[in-house]
Backbone and ligand atoms as CSV (ligand in chain L), in Angstrom:
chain,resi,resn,atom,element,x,y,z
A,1,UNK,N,N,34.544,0.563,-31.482
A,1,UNK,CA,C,34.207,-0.455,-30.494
A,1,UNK,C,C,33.678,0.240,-29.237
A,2,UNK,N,N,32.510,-0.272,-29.122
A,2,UNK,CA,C,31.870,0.367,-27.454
A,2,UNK,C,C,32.162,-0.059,-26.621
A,3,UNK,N,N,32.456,0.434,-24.994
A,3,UNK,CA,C,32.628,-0.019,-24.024
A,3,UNK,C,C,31.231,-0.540,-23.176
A,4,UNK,N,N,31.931,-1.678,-23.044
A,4,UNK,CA,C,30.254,-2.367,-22.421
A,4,UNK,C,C,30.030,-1.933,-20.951
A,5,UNK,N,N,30.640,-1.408,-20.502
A,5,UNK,CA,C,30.676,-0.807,-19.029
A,5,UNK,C,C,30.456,0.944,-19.067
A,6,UNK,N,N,30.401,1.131,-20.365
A,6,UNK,CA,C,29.551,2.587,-20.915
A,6,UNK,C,C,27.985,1.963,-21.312
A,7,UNK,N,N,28.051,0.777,-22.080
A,7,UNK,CA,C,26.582,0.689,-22.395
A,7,UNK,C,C,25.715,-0.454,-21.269
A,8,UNK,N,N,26.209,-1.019,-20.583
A,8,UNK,CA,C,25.597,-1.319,-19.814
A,8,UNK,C,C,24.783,-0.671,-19.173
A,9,UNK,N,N,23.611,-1.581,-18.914
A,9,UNK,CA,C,22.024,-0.603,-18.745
A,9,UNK,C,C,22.279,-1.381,-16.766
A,10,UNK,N,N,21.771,-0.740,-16.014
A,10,UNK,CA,C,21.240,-0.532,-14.507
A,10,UNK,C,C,19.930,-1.575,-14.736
A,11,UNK,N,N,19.901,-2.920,-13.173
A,11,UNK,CA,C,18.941,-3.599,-13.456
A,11,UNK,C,C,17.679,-2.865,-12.737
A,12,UNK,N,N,16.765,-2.913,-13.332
A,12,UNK,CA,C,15.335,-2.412,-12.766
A,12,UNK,C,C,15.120,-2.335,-11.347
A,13,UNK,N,N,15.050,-1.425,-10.640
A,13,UNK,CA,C,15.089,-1.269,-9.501
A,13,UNK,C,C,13.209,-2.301,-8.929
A,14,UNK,N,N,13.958,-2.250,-8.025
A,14,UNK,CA,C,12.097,-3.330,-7.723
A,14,UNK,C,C,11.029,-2.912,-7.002
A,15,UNK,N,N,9.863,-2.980,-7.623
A,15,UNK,CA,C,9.039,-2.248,-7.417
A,15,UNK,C,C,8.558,-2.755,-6.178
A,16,UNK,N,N,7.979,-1.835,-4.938
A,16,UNK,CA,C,7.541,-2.147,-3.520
A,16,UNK,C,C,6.509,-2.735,-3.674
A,17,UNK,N,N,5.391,-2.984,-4.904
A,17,UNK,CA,C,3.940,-3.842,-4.593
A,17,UNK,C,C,4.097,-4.916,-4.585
A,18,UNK,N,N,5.478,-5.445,-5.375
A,18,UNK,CA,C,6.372,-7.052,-5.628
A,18,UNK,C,C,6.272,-7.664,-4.654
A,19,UNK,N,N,6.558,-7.084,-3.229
A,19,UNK,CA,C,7.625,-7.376,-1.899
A,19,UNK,C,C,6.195,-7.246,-1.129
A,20,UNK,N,N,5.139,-6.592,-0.736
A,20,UNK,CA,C,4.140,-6.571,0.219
A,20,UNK,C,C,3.299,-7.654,0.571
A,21,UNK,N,N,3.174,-8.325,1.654
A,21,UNK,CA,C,2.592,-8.884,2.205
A,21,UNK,C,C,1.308,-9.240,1.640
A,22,UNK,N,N,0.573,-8.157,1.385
A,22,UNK,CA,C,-0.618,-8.186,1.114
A,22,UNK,C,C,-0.843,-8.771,-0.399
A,23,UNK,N,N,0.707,-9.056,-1.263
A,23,UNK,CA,C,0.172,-9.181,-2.237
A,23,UNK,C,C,-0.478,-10.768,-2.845
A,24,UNK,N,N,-0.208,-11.713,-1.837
A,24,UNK,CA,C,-0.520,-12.773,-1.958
A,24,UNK,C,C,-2.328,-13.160,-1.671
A,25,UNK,N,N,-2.843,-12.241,-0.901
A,25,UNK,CA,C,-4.474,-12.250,-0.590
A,25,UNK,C,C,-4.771,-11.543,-0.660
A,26,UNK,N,N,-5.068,-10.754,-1.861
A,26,UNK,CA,C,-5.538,-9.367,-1.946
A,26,UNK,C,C,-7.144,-9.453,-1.668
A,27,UNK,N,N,-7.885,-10.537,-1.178
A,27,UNK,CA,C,-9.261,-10.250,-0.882
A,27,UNK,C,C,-9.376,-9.958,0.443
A,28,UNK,N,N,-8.448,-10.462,1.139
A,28,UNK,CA,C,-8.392,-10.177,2.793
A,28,UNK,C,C,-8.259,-8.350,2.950
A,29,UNK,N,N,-7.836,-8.139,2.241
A,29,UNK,CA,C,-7.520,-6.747,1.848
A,29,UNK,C,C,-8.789,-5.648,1.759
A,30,UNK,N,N,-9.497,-6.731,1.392
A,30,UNK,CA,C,-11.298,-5.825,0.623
A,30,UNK,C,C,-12.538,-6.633,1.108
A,31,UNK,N,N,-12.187,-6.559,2.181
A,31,UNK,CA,C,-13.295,-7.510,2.572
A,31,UNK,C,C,-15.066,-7.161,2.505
A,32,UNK,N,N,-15.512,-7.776,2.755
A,32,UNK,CA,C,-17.160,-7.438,2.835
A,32,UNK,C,C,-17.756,-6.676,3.716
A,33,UNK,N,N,-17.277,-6.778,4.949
A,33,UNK,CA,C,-17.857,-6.874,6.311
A,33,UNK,C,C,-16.323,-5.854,7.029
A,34,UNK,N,N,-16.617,-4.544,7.810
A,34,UNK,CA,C,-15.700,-4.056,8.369
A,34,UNK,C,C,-14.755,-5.341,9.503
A,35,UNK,N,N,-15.910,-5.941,10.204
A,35,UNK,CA,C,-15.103,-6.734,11.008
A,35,UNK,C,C,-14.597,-7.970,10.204
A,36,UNK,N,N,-14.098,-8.368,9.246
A,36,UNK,CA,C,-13.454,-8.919,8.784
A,36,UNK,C,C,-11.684,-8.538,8.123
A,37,UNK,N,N,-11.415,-6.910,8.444
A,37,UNK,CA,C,-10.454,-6.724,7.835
A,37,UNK,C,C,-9.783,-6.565,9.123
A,38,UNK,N,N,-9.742,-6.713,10.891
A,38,UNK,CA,C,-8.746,-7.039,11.532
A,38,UNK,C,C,-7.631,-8.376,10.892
A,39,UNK,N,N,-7.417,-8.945,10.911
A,39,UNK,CA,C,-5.887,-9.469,10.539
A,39,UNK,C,C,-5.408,-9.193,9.182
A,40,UNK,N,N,-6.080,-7.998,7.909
A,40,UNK,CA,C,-5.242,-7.474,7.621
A,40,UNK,C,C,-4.589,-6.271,7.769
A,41,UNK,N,N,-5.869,-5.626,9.111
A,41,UNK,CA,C,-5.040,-4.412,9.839
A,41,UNK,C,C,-3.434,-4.509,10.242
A,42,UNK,N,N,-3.833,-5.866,11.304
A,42,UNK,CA,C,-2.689,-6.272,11.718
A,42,UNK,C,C,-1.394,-6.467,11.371
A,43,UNK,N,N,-1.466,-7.091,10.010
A,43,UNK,CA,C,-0.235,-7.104,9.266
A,43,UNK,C,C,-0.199,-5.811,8.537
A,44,UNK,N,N,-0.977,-5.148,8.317
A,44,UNK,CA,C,-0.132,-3.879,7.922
A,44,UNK,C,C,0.424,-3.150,8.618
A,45,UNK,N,N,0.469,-3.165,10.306
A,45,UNK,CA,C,1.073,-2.379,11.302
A,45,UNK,C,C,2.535,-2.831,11.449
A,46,UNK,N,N,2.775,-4.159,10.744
A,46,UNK,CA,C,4.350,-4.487,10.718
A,46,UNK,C,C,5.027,-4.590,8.970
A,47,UNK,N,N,4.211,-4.026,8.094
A,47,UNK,CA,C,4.141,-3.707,6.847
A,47,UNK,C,C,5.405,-3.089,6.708
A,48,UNK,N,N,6.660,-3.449,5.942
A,48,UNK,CA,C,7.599,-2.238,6.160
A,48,UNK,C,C,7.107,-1.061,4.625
A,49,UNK,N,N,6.080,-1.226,3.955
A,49,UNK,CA,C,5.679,0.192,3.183
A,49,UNK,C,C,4.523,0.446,3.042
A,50,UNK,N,N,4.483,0.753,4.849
A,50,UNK,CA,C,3.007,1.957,5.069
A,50,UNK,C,C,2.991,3.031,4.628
A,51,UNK,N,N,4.032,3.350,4.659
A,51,UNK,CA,C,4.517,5.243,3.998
A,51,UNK,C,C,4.338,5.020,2.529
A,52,UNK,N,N,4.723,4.376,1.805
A,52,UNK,CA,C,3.866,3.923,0.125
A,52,UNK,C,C,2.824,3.515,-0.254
A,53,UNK,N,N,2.369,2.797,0.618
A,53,UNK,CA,C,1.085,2.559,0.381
A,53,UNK,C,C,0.088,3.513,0.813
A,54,UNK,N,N,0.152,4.264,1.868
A,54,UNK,CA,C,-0.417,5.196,2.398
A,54,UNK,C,C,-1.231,6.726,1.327
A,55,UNK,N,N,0.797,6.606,0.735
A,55,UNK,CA,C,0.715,7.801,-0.320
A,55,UNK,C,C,-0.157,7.168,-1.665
A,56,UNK,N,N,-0.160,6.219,-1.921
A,56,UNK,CA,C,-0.506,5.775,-2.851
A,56,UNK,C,C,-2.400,5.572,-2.699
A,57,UNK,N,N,-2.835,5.407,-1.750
A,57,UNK,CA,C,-3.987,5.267,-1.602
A,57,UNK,C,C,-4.837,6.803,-1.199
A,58,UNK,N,N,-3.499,7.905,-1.201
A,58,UNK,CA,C,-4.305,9.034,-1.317
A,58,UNK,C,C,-4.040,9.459,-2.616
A,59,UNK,N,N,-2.913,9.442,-3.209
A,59,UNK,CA,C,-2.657,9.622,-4.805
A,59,UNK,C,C,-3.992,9.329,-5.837
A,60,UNK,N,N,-4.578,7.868,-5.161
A,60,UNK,CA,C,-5.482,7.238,-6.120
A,60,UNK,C,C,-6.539,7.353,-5.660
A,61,UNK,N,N,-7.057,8.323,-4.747
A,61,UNK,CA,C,-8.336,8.678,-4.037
A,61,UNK,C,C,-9.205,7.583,-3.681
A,62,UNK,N,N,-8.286,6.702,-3.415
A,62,UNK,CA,C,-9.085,4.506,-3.333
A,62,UNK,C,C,-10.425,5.318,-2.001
A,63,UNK,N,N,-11.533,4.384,-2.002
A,63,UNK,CA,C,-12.945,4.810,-1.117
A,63,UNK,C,C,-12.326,3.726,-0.634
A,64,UNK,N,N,-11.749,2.606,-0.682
A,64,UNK,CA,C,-12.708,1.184,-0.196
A,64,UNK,C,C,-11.531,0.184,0.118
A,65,UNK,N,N,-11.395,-0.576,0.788
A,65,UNK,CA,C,-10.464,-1.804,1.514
A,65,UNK,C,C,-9.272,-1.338,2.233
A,66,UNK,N,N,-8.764,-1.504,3.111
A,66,UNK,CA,C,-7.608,-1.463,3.923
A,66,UNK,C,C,-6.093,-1.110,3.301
A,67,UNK,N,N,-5.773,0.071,3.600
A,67,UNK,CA,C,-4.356,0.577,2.933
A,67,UNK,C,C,-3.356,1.018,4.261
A,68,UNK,N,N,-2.546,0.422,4.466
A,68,UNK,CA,C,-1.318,1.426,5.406
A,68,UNK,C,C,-2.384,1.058,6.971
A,69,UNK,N,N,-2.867,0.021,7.136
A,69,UNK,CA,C,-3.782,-0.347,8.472
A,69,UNK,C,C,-4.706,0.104,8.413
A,70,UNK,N,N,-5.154,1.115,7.511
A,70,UNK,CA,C,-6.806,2.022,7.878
A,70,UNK,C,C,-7.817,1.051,6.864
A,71,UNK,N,N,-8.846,1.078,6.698
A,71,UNK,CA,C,-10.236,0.574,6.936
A,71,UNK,C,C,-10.782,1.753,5.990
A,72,UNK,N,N,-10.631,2.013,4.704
A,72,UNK,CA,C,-10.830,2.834,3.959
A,72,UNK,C,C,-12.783,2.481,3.860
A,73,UNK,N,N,-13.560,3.679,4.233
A,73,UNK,CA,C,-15.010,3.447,3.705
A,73,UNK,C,C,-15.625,4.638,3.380
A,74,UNK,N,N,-16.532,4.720,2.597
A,74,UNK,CA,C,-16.916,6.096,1.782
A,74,UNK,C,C,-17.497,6.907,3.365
A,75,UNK,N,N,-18.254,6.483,4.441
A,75,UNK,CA,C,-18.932,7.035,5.567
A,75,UNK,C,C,-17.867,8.007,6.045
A,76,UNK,N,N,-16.963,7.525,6.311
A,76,UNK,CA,C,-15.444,8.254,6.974
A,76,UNK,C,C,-14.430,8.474,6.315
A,77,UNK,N,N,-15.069,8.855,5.025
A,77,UNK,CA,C,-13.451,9.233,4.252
A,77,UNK,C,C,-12.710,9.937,4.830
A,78,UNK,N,N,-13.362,11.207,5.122
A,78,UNK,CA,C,-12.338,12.463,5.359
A,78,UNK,C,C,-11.669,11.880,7.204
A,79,UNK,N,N,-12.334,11.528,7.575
A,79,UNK,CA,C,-11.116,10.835,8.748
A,79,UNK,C,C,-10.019,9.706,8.647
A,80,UNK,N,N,-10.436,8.936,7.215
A,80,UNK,CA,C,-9.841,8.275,6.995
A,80,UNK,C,C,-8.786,8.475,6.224
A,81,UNK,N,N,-8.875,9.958,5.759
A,81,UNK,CA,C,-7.423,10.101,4.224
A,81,UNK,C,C,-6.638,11.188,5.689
A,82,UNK,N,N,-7.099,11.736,6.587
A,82,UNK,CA,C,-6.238,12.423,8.035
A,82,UNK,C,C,-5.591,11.465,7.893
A,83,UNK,N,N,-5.770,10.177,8.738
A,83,UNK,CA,C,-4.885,8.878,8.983
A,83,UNK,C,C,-3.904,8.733,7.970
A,84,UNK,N,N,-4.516,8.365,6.904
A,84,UNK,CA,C,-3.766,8.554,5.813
A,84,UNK,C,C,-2.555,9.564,5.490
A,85,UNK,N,N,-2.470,10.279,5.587
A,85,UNK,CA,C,-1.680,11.408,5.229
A,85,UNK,C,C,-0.740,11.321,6.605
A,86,UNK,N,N,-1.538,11.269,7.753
A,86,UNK,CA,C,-0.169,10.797,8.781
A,86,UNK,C,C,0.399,9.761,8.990
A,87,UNK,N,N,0.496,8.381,8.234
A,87,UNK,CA,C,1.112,7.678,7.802
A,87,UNK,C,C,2.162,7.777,6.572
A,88,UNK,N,N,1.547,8.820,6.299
A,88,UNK,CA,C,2.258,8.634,4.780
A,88,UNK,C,C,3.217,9.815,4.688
A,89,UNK,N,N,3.667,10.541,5.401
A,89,UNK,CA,C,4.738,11.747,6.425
A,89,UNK,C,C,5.672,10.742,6.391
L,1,SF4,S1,S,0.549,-1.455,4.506
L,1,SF4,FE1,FE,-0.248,-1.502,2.408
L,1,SF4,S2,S,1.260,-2.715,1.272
L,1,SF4,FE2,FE,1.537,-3.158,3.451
L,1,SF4,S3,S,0.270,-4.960,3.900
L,1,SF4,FE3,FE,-0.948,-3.131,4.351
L,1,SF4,S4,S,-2.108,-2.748,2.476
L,1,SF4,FE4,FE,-0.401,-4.108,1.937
């Protein structure tokens, strides 16, 4: 006879993209037009996982839409993955 408090499994810890703000409008996110991604700058400055998303958008070398407040665009990458990386500290 097994002990069910030996085989009991741990519930899935929850993943942070579940819980983000952003995940309900992800087009506000990628917008067309640079001046269109202020108010989702905005809410990512009270984002509580800039530091994950941050890492994650240098992990995945993303060119393009708003990660961790920055304004990701191929013109300014390399100033833009700096930002990046000091968010993500
Ligand atoms: S910091 Fe990242 S996860 Fe948070 S709202 Fe901004 S883009 Fe979404």
């Amino acid at each position: 006879m097994s002990n069910p408090y030996l085989t009991a499994t741990k519930p899935d810890p929850v993943d942070w993209h579940e819980l983000t703000p952003c995940r309900d409008d992800p087009d506000a996110w990628f917008p067309d037009a640079a001046k269109d991604a202020a108010d989702a700058i905005l809410v990512c400055r009270v984002c509580p996982f800039r530091r994950e998303c941050a890492q994650e958008a240098l992990d995945t070398g993303a060119t393009y839409g708003v990660w961790a407040g920055v304004l990701l665009d191929p013109k300014t990458i390399k100033a833009n993955r700096r930002r990046l990386k000091r968010t993500a500290r």
